[in-house]
C-alpha positions as CSV (number, residue, x, y, z in Angstrom):
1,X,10.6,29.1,24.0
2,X,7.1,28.2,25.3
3,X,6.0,24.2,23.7
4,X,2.3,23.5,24.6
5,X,3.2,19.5,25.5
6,X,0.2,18.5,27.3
7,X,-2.1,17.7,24.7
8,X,0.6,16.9,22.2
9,X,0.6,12.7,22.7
10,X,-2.9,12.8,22.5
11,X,-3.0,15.2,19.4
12,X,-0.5,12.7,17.6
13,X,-2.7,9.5,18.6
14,X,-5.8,11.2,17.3
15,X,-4.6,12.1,14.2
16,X,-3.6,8.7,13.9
17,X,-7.4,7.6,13.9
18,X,-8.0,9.5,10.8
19,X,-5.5,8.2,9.0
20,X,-7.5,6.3,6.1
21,X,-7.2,4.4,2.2
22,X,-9.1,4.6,-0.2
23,X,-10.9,0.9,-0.3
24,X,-11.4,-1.1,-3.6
25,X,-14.6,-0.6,-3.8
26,X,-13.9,3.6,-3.8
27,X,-12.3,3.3,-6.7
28,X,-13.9,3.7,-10.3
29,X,-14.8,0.8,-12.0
30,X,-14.4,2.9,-15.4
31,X,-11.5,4.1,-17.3
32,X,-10.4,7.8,-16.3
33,X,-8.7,10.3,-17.9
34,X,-6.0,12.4,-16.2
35,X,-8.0,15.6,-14.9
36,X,-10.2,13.0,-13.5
37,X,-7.5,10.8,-12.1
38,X,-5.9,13.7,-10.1
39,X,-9.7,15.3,-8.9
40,X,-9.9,11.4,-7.5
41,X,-7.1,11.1,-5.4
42,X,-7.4,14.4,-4.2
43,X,-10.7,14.2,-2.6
44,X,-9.3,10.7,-1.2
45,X,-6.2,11.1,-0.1
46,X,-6.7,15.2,1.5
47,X,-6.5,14.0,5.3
48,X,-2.7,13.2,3.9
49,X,-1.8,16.8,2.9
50,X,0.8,18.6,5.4
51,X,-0.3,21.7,4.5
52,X,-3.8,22.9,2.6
53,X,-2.3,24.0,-0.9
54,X,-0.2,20.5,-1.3
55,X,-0.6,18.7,-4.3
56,X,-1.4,15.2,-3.8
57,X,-1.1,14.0,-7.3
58,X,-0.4,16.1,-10.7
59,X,-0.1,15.8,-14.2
60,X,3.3,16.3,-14.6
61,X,3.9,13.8,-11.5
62,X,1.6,10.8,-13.5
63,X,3.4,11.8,-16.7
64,X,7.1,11.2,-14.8
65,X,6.0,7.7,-13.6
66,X,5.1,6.4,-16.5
67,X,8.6,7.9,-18.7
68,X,10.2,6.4,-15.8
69,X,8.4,3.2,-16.2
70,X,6.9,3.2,-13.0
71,X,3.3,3.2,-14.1
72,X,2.5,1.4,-17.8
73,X,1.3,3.9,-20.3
74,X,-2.3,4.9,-20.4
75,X,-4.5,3.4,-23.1
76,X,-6.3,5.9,-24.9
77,X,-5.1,8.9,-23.0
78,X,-7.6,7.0,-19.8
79,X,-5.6,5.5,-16.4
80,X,-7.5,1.7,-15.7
81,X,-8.8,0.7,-12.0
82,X,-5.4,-0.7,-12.4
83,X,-3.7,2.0,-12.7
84,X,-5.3,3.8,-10.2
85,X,-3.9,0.9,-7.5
86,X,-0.6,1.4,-9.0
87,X,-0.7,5.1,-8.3
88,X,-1.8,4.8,-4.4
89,X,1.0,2.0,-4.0
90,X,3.3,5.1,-5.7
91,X,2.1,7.4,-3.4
92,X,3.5,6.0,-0.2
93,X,6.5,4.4,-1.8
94,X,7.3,8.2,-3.2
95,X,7.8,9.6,0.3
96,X,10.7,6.9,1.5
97,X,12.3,5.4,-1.7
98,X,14.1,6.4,-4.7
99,X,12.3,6.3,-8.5
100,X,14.4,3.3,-9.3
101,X,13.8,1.2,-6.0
102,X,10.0,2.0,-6.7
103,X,10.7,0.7,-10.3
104,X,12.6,-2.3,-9.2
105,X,9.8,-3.2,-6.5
106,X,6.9,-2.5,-9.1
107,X,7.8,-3.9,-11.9
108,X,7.2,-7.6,-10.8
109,X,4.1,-6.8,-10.2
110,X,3.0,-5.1,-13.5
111,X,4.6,-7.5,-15.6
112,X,2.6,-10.4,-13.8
113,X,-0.5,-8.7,-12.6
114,X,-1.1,-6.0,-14.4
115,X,-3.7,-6.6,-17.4
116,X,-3.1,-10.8,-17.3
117,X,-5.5,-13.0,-16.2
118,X,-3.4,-14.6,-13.6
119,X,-5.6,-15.7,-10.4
120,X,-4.0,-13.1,-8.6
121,X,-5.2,-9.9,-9.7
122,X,-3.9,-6.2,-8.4
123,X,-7.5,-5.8,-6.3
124,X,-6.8,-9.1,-4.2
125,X,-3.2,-7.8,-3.7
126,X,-4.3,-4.3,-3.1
127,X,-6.8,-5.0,-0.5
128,X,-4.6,-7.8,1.4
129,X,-2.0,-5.0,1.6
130,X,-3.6,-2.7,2.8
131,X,-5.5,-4.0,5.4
132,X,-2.1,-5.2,6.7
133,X,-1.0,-1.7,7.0
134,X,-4.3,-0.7,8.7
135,X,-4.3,-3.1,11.6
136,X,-0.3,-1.9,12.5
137,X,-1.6,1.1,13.6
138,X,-2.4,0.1,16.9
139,X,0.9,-1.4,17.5
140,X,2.2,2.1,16.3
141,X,0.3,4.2,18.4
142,X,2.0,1.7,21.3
143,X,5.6,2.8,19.5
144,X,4.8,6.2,20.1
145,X,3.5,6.4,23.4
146,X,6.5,4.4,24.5
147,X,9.0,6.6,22.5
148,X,7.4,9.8,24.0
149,X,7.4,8.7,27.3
150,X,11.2,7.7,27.2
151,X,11.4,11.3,25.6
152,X,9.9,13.0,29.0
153,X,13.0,11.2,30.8
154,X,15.6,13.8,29.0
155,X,16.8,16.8,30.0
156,X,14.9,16.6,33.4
157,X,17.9,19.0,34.4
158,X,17.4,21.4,32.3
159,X,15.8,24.8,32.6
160,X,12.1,25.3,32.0
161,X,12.5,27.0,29.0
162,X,14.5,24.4,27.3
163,X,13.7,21.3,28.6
164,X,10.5,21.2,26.4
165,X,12.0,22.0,23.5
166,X,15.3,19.5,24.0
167,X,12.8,16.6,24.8
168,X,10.5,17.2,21.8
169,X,13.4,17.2,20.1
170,X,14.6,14.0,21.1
171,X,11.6,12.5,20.7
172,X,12.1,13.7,16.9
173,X,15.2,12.4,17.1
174,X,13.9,8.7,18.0
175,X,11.5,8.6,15.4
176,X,13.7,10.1,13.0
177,X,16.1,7.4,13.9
178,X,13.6,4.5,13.7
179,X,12.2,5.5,9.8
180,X,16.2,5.7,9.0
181,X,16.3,2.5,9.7
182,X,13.6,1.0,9.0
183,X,14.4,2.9,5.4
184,X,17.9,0.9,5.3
185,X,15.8,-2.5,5.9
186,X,13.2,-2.1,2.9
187,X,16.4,-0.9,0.4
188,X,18.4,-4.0,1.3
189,X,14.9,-6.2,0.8
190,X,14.7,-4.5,-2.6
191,X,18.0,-5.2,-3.6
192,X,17.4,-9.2,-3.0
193,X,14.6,-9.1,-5.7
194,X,15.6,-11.3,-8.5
195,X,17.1,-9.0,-11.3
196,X,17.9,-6.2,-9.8
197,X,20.6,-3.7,-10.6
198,X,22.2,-1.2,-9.0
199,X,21.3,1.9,-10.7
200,X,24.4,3.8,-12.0
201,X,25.7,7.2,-11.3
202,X,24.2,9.5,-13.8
203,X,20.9,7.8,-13.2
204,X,21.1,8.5,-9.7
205,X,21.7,12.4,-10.8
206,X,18.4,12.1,-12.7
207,X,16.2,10.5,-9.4
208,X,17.7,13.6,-8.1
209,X,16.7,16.5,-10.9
210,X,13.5,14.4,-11.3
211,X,12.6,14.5,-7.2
């Protein structure tokens, strides 16, 4: 088994550069309807696909979050600018957490941002977010240089043809580790929101069909 190493760090931190979200000011000032909604975050959110055929965002996906009250029902059969920030916060959230942790951490924020005129509207939340998330990549890039470098200090024993393998695969193994963990963090964080119940077994079934 032959695993083409040298560039692979830098490939990684690179890719990390691209890494991008879509900005207020991208977003649509006008009421869409679905197709449109969909075409939107599709062109936006591309550099995000694994593979070239992957949906970011379908119908039938914008259809479950609002039946499982994720997302507040469209008005007129048109998605607001609001709902389009609701959707990209969705998104990410999808990847790591269950429907009803997304549920539990959203719905504070629908029932006091969404559509009200309190000073704090979803844009200003949006865009403080986000720009959070933006300037951790740095310190990331810092995470994964260390973790790969720790990697290269495994298996130095081992044949050629393994040893590349085994220490990518540790180096898996240490990020795997980390988003476990960091995954247990944010479920016991949504569990202290006020309100909050455990949802019960045959819900949990559905998360499952519905997933």
């Amino acid at each position: 088994m032959t695993i083409d190493s040298q560039n692979l760090l830098e490939s990684i931190l690179q890719s990390l550069d691209r890494v991008d979200y879509i900005k207020p000011e991208e977003i649509p000032g006008i009421d869409l309807y679905m197709d449109q909604v969909t075409t939107f975050m599709d062109s936006h959110l591309s550099s995000s696909r694994r593979y070239e055929d992957d949906k970011i965002l379908t119908k039938t996906m914008i259809n479950n979050y609002a039946k499982n009250h994720l997302l507040p029902p469209p008005e007129k059969k048109k998605y607001s600018r609001e709902h389009m920030l609701l959707l990209i916060f969705i998104y990410y959230f999808k990847n790591i957490l269950s429907i009803s942790d997304i549920q539990n951490l959203l719905t504070p924020l629908t029932e006091r941002y969404f559509h009200t005129d309190h000073e704090l509207q979803l844009d200003r939340i949006y865009t403080e977010v986000f720009s959070l998330e933006k300037s951790q990549i740095e310190a990331l890039k810092e995470d994964l240089i260390q973790k790969y470098r720790t990697s290269e200090e495994t298996f130095t024993d081992a044949p050629d043809e393994d040893r590349k393998f085994l220490q990518l695969f540790s180096f898996i193994c240490m990020l795997s580790f980390d988003v476990y963990m960091k995954k247990q963090v944010i479920e016991k964080l949504i569990d202290q929101l006020p309100g909050q119940e455990k949802p019960s077994k045959k819900n949990r079934k559905q998360e499952k069909e519905t997933e």
